[in-house]
C-alpha positions as CSV (number, residue, x, y, z in Angstrom):
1,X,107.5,89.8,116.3
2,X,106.4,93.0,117.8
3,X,102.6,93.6,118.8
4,X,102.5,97.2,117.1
5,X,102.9,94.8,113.7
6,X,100.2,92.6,114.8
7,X,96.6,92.8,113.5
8,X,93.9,93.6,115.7
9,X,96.1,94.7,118.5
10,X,96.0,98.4,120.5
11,X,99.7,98.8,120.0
12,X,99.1,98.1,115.7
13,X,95.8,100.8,115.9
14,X,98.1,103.4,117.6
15,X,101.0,102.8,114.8
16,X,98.5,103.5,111.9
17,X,97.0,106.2,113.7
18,X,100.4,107.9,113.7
19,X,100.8,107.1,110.1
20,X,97.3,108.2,109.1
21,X,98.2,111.8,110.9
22,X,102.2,112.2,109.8
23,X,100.1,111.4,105.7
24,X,97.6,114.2,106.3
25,X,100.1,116.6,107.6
26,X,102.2,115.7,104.7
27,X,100.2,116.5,101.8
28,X,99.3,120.0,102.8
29,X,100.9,121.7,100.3
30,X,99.1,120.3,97.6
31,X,96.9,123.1,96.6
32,X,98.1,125.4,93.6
33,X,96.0,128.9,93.4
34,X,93.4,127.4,91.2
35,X,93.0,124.4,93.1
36,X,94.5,121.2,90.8
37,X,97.1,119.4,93.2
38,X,100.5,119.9,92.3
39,X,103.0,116.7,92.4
40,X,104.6,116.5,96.0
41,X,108.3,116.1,96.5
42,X,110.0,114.2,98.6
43,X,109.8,116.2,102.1
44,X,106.1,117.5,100.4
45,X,107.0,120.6,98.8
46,X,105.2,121.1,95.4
47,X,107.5,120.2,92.2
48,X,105.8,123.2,90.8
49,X,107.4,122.7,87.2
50,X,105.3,119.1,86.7
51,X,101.6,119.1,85.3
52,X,99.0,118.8,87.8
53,X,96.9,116.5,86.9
54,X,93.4,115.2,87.6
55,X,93.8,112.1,88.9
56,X,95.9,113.4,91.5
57,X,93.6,116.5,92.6
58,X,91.0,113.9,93.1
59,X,92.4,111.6,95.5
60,X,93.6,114.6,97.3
61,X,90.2,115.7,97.5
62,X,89.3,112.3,98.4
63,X,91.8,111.8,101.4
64,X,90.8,115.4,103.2
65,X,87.5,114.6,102.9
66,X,88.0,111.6,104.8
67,X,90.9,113.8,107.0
68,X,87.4,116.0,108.0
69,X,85.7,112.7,109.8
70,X,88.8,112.3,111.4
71,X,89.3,115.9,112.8
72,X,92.5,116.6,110.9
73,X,92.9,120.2,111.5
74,X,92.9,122.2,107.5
75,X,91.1,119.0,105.9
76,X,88.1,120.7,105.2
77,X,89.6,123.9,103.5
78,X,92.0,121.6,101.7
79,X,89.0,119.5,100.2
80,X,87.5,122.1,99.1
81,X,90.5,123.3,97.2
82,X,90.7,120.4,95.2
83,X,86.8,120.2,94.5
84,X,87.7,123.8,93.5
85,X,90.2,123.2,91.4
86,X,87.6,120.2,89.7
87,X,84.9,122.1,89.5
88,X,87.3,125.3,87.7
89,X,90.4,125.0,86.2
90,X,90.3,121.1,85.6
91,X,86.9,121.2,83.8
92,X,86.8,121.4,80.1
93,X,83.7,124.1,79.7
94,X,83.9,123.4,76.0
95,X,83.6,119.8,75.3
96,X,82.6,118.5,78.6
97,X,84.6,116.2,80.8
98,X,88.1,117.0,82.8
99,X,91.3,117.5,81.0
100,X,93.9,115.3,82.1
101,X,95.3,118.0,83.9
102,X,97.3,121.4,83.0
103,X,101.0,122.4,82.3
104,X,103.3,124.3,85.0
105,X,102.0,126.7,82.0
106,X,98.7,126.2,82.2
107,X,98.9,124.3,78.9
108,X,95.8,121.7,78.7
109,X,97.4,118.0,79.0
110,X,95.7,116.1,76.0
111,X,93.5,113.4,76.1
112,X,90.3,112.5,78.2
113,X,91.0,109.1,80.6
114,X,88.8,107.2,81.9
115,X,91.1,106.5,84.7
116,X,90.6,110.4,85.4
117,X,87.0,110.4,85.4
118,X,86.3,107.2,87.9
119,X,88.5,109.4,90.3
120,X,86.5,112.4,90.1
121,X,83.2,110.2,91.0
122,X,85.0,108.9,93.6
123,X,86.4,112.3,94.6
124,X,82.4,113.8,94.4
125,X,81.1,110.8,96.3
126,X,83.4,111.4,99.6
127,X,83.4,115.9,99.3
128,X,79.7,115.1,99.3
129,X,79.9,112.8,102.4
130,X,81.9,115.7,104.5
131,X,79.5,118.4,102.9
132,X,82.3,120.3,100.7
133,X,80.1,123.1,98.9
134,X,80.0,122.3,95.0
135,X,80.4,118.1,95.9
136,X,76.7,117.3,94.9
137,X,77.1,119.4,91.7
138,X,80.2,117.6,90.8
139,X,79.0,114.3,91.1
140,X,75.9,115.1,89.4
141,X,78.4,116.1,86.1
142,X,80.8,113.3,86.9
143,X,78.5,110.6,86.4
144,X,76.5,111.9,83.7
145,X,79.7,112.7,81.9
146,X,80.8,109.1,82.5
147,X,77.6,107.0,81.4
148,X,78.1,109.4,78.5
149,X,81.0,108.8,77.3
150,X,83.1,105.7,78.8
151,X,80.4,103.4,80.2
152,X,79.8,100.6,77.3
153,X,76.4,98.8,78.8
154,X,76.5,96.5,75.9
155,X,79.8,95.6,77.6
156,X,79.5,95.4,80.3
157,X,83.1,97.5,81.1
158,X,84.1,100.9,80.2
159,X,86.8,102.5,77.4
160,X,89.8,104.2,78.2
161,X,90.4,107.0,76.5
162,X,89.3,109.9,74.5
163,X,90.7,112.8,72.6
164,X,90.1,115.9,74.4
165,X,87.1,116.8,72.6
166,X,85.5,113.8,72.4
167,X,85.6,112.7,68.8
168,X,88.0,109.6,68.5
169,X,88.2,107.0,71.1
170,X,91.5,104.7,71.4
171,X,91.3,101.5,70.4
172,X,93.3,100.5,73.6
173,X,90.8,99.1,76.4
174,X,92.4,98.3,80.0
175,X,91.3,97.3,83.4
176,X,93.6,99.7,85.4
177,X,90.8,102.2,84.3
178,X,88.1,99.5,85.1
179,X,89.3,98.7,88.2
180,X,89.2,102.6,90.1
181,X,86.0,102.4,88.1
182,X,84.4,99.7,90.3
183,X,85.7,101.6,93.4
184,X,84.4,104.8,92.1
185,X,80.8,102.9,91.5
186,X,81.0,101.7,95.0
187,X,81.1,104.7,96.3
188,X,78.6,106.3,94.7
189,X,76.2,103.5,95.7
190,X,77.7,103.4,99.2
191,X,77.1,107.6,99.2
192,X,74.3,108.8,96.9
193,X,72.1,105.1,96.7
194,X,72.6,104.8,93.4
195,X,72.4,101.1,93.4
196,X,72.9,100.8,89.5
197,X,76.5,101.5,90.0
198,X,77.2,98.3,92.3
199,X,75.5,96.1,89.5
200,X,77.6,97.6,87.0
201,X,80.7,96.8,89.1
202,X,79.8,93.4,89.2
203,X,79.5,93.2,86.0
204,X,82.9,94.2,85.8
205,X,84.2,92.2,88.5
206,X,82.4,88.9,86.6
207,X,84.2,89.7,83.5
208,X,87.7,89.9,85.1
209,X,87.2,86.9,86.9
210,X,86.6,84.9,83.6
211,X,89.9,86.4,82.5
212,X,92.0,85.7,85.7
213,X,90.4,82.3,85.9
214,X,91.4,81.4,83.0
215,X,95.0,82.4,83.0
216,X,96.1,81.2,86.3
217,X,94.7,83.9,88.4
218,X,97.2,86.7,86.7
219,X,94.9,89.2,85.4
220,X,95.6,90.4,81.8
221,X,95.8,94.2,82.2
222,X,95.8,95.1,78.4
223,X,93.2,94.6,75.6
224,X,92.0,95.5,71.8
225,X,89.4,97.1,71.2
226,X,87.3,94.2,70.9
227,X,88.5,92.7,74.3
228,X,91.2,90.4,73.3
229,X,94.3,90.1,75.5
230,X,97.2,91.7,74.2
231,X,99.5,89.7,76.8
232,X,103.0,91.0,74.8
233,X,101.8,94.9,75.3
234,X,105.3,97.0,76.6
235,X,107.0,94.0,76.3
236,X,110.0,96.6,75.3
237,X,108.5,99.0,78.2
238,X,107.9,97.0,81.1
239,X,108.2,99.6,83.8
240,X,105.6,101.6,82.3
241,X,103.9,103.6,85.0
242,X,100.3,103.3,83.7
243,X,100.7,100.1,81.3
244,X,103.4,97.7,82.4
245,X,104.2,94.3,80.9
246,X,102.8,91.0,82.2
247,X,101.4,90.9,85.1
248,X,100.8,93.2,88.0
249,X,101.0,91.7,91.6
250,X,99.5,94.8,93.5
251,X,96.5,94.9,90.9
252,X,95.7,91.5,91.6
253,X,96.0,92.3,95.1
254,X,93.6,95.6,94.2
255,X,91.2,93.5,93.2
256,X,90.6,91.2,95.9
257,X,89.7,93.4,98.0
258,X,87.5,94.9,96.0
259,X,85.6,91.8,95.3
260,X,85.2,91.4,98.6
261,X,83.6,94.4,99.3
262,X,81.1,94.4,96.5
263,X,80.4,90.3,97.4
264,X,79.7,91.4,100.9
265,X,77.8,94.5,100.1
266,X,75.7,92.8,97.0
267,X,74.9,89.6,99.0
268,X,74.6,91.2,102.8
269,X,71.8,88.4,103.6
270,X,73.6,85.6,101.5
271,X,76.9,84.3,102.4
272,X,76.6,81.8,99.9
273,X,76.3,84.2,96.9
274,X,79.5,86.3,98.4
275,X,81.2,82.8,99.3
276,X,82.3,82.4,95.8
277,X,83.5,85.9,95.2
278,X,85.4,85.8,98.0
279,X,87.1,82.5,97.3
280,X,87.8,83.8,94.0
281,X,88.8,86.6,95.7
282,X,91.6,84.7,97.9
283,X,93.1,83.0,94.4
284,X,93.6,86.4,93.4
285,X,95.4,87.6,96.5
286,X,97.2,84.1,96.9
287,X,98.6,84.2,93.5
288,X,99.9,87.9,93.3
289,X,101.8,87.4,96.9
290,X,102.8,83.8,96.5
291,X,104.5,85.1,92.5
292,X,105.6,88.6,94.2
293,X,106.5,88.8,97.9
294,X,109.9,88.1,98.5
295,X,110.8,86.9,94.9
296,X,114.1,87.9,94.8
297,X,115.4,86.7,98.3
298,X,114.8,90.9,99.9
299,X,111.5,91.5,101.1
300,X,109.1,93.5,99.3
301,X,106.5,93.0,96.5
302,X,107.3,93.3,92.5
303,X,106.2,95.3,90.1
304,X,105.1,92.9,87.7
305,X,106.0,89.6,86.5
306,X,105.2,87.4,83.3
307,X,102.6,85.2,82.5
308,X,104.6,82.4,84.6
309,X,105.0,84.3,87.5
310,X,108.7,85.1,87.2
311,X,109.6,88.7,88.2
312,X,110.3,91.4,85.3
313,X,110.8,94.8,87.2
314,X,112.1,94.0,90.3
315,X,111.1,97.5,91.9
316,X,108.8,97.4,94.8
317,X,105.7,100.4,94.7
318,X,104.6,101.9,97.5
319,X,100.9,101.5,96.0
320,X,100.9,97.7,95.8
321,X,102.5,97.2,99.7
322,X,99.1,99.8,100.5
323,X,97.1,97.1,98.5
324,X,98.8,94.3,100.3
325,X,98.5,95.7,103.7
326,X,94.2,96.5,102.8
327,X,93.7,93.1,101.3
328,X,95.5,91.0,103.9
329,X,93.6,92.8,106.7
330,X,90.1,92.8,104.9
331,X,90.3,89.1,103.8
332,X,91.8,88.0,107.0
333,X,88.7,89.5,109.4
334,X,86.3,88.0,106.5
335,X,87.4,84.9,106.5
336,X,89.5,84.1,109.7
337,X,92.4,82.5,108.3
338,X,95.5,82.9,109.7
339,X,97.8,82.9,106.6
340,X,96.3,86.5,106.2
341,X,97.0,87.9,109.6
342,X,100.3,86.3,109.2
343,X,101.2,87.5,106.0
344,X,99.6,91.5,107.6
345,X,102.2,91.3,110.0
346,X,105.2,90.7,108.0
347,X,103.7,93.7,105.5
348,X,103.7,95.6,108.5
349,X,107.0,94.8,109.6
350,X,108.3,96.0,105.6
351,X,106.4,99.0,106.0
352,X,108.2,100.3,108.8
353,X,111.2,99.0,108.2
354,X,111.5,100.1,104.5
355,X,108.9,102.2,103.1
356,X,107.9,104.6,105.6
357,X,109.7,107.9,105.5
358,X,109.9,108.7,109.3
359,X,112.5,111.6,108.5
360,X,110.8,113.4,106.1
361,X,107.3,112.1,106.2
362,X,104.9,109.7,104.1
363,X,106.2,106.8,102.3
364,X,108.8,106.0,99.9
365,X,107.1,105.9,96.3
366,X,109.8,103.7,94.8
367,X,112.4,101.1,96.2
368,X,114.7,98.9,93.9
369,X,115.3,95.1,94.6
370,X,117.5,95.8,97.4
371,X,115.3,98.1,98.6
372,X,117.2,101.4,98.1
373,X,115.0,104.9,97.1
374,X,114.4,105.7,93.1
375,X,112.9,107.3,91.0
376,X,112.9,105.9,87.7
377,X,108.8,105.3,87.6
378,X,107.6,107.4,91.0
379,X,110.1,110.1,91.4
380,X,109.0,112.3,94.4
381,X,105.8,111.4,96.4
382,X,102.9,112.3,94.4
383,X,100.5,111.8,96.8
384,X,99.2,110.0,99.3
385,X,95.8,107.9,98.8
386,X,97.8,105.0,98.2
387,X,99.2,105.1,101.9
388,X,96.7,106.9,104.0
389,X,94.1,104.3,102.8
390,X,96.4,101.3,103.8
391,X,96.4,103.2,107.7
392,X,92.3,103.1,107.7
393,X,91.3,100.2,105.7
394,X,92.4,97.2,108.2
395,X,90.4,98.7,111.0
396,X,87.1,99.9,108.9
397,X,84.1,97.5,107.4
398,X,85.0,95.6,105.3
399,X,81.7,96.1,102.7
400,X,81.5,99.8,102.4
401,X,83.4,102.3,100.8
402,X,86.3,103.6,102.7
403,X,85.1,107.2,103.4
404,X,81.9,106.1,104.5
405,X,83.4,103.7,106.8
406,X,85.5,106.3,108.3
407,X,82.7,108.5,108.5
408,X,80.5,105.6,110.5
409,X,83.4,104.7,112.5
C-alpha cells in the first residue's frame, strides 16, 4: 500500500497537512453577523435558513483557535467571531447558560444541553490558549454555569438537559453528553490547571467502563434518570442523529482514546495505574472496529449496531472514520502493536478514497452502505472538528489535549 497511507511516514505527515489546510480554508464562511456559526453546505456556503446552533459555534471556535498555532491565515479573526458570537447572541442574559442556538429568525432554540455546555468549556479552554480577547471570561462563566447546573458530584456524571430557564431537568441521562464532557474537562485541566476536572473525568470514565465491561465492551448510550440502561431507546428511530439505537461503533471508538489520554496524563509516573485503562481502552476500540469496519462486505464503519454486534444503520459518518483514524494512531504509538498501525493505514486508504471531498473541499458527512453521498442524518457539512482533528491527532501527544499539543508542537 502506498507510504502517504502509512503511519509515521513524511509522505502520510504531508497528506494530513494538506487536509488540515484544504479543512481550515473550508470553514471560513462560518461566521453570521453576530457571530453563532451557521451550518456549512456542501462546497461551504452557509445554509443560512437552518438554526445556528451552539454546539457548532464552539468547535468552530475551537478549530481556529488551534488554525492560529498553525499560522492559518484569518484563524484568529475567525475565533474570535465565534467567542463573539458565545459571549453575545448565544448567551441567555436572563436565566444563565447558552441557548441551544437561534432560528434563521433569531428565534431562541429551546432547551439547555449539556452536550452544548461541555463544548463551550472546551471552546473557552483553546480561545484562551491562542489569547482570543473575552476567552478567560468565557471560561470563567462556562464552568461555573456547568458545576451549577449539570455536574451531579454525588454521581459522579452529569445530566443532559434542561429547559431553557432552568426549572425542569429531563429525566433522560446519556453519555454522548458525558463523553465531550470528559474532553471538555481535559482541556480545562490541560489549559487553566484546574486539576479537579481530570478527576472528575475519571470518574466518569470509571463508570462507563463498568457499563461497557459488563456488556461485551458495547457501551449503552441511553439511561433513566436513575442510571439504568434503557438498551431498546429509538428502537423505532435508529438513525437518530443525537440518540441512535444500540450501539455506536465511533463512540466506542471516542472513548478509547480518550481513556487513553486521561490514563497517560493521570498516571504520568505510573504505567502500571494507566496499564489497565489502556487495556480497557483497546477492548473498547477492538470491539467497535472488529463489529463495525467492513460489516457489510464495502469498507467503512457503521453507524450503530445491536447489542450483538450486528449492523442496524448501515450508513458510515464522517465523525466515527475521524475517531477511528485518532484512536488507531494514538493507541498504536502507546502501545506499539502493529494491528493499530495496520488498521491506520487502511482508514487512511477509506479516507481518501471515499470520504474526502477533494472537488469541493472537507469531507463527506454521510455515505450509505455502498458508500454513495446522503443526507438523511448529516445533510451538508456542518463543520469540521470532526475531520480537522483526525489530520492533527496521529502526529500530536498522546496525553494532552489536542490544542495544547498543537500549540507545544
Amino acid at each position: 500500500m502506498s507510504k502517504k497511507y502509512q503511519i509515521d511516514t513524511e509522505e502520510n505527515k504531508q497528506f494530513l497537512k494538506g487536509l488540515t489546510e484544504g479543512l481550515l480554508s473550508f470553514g471560513h464562511q462560518f461566521p453570521s453577523p453576530g457571530g453563532s456559526s451557521y451550518y456549512l453546505g456542501d462546497d461551504g456556503t452557509p445554509w443560512k435558513d437552518r438554526s445556528r446552533e451552539t454546539w457548532i459555534t464552539s468547535r468552530m471556535a475551537h478549530v481556529y483557535s488551534i488554525g492560529t498555532f498553525l499560522g492559518h491565515e484569518g484563524s484568529r479573526e475567525l475565533a474570535a467571531a465565534a467567542i463573539k458570537g458565545l459571549r453575545g447572541e448565544l448567551h441567555d442574559e436572563k436565566n444563565g447558560g447558552w441557548y441551544a442556538g437561534l432560528t434563521a429568525e433569531n428565534e431562541i432554540l429551546p432547551n439547555k444541553q449539556c452536550y452544548a455546555h461541555a463544548f463551550v468549556i472546551l471552546a473557552a479552554t483553546s480561545a484562551l490558549l491562542a489569547e482570543i480577547p473575552g476567552a478567560e471570561e468565557l471560561l470563567r462563566d462556562a464552568v461555573e454555569l456547568y458545576d451549577l447546573r449539570f455536574w451531579n458530584e454525588e454521581e459522579g456524571l452529569s445530566c443532559d438537559t434542561w429547559n431553557t430557564e432552568f426549572t425542569v431537568l429531563d429525566d433522560y441521562r446519556g453519555l454522548n453528553a458525558n463523553m465531550h464532557s470528559v474532553e471538555a474537562f481535559l482541556a480545562a485541566a490541560d489549559v487553566a490547571g484546574k486539576e479537579e476536572y481530570r478527576v472528575r473525568a475519571g470518574r466518569i470514565i470509571d463508570q462507563v467502563l463498568i457499563w461497557a465491561s459488563g456488556n461485551s465492551w458495547r457501551i449503552p448510550e441511553h439511561f433513566s434518570k436513575g442510571w439504568e440502561p434503557n438498551l431498546e431507546c429509538n428502537k423505532e428511530k435508529p438513525d437518530d442523529q443525537f440518540k441512535p439505537y444500540g450501539a455506536t461503533p465511533g463512540h466506542g471508538i471516542e472513548w478509547a482514546r480518550l481513556i487513553t489520554q486521561w490514563a497517560l496524563s493521570t498516571y504520568k509516573e505510573n504505567r502500571e495505574g494507566a496499564g489497565k485503562y489502556i487495556e480497557a481502552a483497546e477492548s473498547l476500540y477492538n470491539r467497535a472496529v472488529a463489529d463495525a469496519w467492513n460489516a457489510d462486505g464495502a469498507p467503512g464503519i457503521v453507524y450503530t449496531t445491536d447489542w450483538n454486534g450486528k449492523p442496524v444503520v448501515h450508513d458510515r459518518m464522517h465523525w466515527t472514520l475521524a475517531e477511528a483514524i485518532n484512536t488507531s494512531s494514538v493507541l498504536y504509538h502507546v502501545t506499539g502493536k502493529q494491528k493499530y498501525a495496520d488498521d491506520y493505514e487502511q482508514f487512511m486508504k477509506y479516507l481518501d478514497e471515499k470520504v474526502a471531498d477533494h472537488e469541493t473541499g472537507s469531507w463527506f458527512h454521510q455515505l450509505d452502505e455502498n458508500n454513495c453521498v446522503i443526507g438523511t442524518v448529516w445533510p451538508g457539512k456542518s463543520d469540521i472538528y470532526h475531520a480537522l482533528q483526525a489530520t492533527l491527532i496521529p502526529y500530536s501527544a498522546p496525553d494532552v489535549s489536542i490544542a495544547l499539543a498543537v500549540k507545544q508542537r
